[in-house]
C-alpha positions in Angstrom: -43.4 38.5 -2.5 -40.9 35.9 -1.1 -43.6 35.0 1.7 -46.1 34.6 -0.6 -44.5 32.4 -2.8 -43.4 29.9 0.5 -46.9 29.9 1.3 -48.0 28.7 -1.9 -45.1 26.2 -2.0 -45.8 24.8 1.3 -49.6 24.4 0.6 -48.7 22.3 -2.4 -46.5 20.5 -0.5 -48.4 19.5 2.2 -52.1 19.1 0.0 -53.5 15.5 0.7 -52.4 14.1 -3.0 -49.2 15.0 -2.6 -48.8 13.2 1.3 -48.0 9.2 -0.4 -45.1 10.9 -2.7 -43.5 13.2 0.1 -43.7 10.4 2.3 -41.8 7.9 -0.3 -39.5 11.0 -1.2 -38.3 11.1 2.4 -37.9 7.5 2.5 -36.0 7.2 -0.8 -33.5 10.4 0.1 -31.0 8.8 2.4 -30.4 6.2 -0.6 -29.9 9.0 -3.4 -27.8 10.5 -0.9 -25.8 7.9 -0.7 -25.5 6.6 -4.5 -25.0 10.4 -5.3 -21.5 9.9 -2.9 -20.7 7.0 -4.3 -20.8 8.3 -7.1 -18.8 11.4 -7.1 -16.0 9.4 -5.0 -15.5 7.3 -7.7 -15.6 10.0 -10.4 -12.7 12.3 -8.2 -10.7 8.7 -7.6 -10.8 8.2 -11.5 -10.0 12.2 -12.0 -6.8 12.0 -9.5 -6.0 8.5 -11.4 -5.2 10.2 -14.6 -4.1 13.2 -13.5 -1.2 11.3 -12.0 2.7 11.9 -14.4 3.6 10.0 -16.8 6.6 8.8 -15.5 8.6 6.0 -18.0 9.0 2.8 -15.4 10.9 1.3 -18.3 13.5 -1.0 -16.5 12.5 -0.6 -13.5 11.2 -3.2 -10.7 8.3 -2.8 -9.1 7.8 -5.0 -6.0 4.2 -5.3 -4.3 3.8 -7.3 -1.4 0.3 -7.9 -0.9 -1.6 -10.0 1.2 -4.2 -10.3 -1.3 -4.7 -8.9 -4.6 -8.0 -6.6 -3.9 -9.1 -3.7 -5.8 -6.5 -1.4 -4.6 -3.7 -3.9 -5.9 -5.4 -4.6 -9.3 -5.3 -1.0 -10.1 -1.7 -0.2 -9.2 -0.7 -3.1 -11.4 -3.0 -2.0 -14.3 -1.6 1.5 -14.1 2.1 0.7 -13.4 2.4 -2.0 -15.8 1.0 0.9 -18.4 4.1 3.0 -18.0 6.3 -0.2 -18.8 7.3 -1.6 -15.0 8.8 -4.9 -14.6 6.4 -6.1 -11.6 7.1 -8.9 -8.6 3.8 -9.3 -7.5 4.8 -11.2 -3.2 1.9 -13.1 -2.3 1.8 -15.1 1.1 0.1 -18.2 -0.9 2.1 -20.5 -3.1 2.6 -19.9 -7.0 1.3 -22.9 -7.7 -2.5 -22.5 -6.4 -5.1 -22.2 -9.3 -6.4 -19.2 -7.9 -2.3 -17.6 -8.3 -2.1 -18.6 -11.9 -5.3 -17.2 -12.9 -4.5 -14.3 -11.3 -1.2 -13.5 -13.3 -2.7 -14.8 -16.9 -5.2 -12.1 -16.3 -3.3 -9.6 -14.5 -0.5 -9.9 -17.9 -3.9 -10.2 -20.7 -5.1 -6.6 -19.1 -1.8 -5.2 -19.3 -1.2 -6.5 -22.8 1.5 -8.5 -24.6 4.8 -6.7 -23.4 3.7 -6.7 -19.9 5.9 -8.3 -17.4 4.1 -9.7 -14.5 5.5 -12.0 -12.2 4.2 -13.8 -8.8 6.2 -15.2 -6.1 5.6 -16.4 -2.5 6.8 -14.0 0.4 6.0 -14.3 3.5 7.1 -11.3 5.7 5.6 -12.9 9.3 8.4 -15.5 8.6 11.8 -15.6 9.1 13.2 -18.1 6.8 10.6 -17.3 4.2 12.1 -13.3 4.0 15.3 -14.3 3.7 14.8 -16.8 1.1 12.7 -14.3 -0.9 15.4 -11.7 -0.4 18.8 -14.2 -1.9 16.7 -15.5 -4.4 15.7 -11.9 -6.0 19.6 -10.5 -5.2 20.3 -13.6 -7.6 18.5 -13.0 -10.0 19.2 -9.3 -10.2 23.0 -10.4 -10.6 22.3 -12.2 -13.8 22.9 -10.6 -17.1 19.7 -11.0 -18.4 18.4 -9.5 -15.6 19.1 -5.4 -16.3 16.0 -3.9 -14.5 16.7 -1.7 -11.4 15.2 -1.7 -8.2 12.9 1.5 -7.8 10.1 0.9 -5.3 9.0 -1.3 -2.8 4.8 -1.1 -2.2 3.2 -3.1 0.7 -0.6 -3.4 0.6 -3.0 -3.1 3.7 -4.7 -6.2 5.0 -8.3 -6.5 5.1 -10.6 -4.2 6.6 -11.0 -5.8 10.2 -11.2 -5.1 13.5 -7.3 -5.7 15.1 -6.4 -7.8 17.8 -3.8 -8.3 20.3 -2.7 -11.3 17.5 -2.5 -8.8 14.9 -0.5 -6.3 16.3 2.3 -8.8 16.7 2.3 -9.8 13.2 2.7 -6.1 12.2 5.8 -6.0 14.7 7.2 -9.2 13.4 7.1 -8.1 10.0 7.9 -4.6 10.7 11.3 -6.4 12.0 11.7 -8.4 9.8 11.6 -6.0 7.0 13.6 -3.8 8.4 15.9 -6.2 9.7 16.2 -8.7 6.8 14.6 -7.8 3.5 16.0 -4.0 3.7 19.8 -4.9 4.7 20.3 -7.7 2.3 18.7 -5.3 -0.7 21.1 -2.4 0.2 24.0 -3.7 -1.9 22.0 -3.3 -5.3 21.2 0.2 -4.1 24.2 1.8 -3.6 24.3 3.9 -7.2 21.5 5.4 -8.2 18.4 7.4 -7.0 16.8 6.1 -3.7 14.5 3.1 -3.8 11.3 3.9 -2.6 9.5 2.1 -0.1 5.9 2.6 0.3 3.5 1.4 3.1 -0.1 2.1 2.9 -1.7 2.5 5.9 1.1 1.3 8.8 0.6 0.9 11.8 1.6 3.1 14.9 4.1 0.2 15.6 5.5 -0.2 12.1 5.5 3.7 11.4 7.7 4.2 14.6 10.1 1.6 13.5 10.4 2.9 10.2 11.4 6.5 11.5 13.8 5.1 13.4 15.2 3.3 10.2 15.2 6.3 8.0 17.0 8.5 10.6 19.8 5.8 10.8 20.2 5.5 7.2 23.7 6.6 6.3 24.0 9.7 3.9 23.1 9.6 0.8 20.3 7.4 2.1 19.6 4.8 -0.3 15.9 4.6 0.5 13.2 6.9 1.5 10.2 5.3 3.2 6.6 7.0 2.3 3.4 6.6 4.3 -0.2 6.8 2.3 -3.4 6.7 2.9 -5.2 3.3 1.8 -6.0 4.4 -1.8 -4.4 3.3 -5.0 -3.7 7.3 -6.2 -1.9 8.5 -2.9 0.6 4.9 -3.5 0.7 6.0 -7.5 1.5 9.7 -6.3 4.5 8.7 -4.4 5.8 6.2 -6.4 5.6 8.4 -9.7 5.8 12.2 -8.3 9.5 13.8 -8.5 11.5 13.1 -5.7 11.9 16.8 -4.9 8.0 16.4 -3.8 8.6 13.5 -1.7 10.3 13.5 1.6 10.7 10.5 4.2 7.5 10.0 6.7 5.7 12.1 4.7 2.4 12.2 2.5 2.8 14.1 -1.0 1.7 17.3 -1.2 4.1 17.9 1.7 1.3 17.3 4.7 2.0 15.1 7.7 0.5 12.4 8.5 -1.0 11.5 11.8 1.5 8.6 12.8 4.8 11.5 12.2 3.3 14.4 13.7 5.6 14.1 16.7 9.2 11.6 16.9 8.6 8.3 18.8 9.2 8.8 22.4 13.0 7.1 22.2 11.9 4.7 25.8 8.8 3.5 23.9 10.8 2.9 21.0 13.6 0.8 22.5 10.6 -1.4 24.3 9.0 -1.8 21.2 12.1 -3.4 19.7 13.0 -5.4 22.5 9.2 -6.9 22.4 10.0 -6.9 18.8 13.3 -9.3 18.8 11.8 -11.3 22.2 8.9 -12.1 19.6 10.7 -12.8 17.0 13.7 -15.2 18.8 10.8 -17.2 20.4 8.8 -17.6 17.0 12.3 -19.4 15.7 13.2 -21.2 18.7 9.5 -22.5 18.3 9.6 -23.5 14.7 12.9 -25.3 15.4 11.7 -27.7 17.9 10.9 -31.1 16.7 7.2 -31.9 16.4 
């Protein structure tokens, strides 16, 4: 019966009036294919998006450091500033540019009236720019105006691009100088409390190897844990809002390891890395300080 049914099928099919629409059938499939995936990507992205906790951000700061607001960015502040999160949006690019002030009239009109959205100019590939950024929020947070806590730290990916020798240095300057500048000078506001979570989407073998050296030589209780994620606004949502009982340094949530941590940094490639790291780093100052 089965046979004879195929045989009818594939007679139908392959009858001359039916040749044209099996031939644009073929041609059209890859594309329905493809909008079909589309499709249910973004419908299991929106699913995992509000099946994150609801966890009250009241009086807390957020700080993104971005290098450009993309979509990933938009919707971390859209669902962060929903659960009341005081946000410092770091941008590379001045305040003052039109495109900057758009940006945060919008960014606070989406997130309604109580929002609080703020932008300021951080550049980590700079030296004197971190350090500035880093006094001028430890100032602010000693004001008594100012009562929201630190509770996470969120740097973005760059654009999607193919990486060059260029590129890796930045990520080793900035690694450094996160870890080196921005980090020590926030410890003193982070002594009491829960750890401050630090969040990096998508680091680099350079930077993840530097930032499991840091965690290790935290001292006990360690006042930050650093988190690696994929490049997708959920996985940074997950491990800024899961329990910390679910989270644990160098780690994805949902307890699986990540590529970069699968095995400790060999400790010789490590201490090269940082010497490349400083030598980079002393000859970018002693660069900028000589008199054009």
């Amino acid at each position: 019966m089965l046979a004879v049914v195929s045989e009818l099928v594939l007679q139908y099919w392959t009858s001359p009036n039916r040749r044209l629409a099996n031939t644009l059938l073929a041609l059209a499939l890859p594309l329905i294919l493809i909008v079909l995936s589309k499709l249910l990507a973004m419908a299991i992205h929106r699913h995992a998006i509000n099946s994150l906790p609801f966890r009250n951000l009241r009086g807390k700061t957020i700080i993104l450091f971005a290098p450009s607001m993309e979509a990933i960015g938009l919707e971390m502040v859209e669902e962060l500033s929903k659960r009341g999160a005081r946000l410092l949006i770091a941008l590379p690019s001045p305040v003052t540019e039109p495109t900057n002030l758009q940006l945060v009239l919008l960014l606070r009109d989406r997130a309604g009236e109580s929002s609080e959205i703020f932008l300021e100019q951080c550049r980590l590939d700079s030296a004197e720019d971190t350090l500035r950024f880093a006094r001028q929020y430890l100032d602010a947070a000693r004001l008594p105006t100012h009562a929201s806590r630190l509770d996470s730290l969120v740097f973005l990916p760059h654009h999607h691009r193919r990486s060059t020798p260029d590129d890796e240095d930045d990520q080793k300057q900035q690694a450094f100088l996160l870890l080196n500048i921005l980090l020590p000078y926030l410890l003193p506001q982070l002594e009491s409390g829960p750890p401050v979570r630090v969040v990096h989407l998508q680091p680099s073998p350079t930077q993840a190897a530097l930032y499991r050296s840091f965690q290790l030589h935290l001292p006990l209780p360690n006042p930050l844990i650093l988190i690696s994620t994929p490049p997708s606004a959920s996985d940074a949502l997950w491990a800024i809002l899961a329990p910390l009982a679910t989270i644990k340094p160098g780690l994805f949530h949902l307890r699986r390891k990540p590529r970069l941590f699968q095995q400790p940094p060999d400790p010789q490639l490590l201490n090269d890395r940082l010497k490349s790291v400083e030598a980079f780093i002393q000859s970018s100052i002693k660069t900028s300080k000589k008199p054009s």
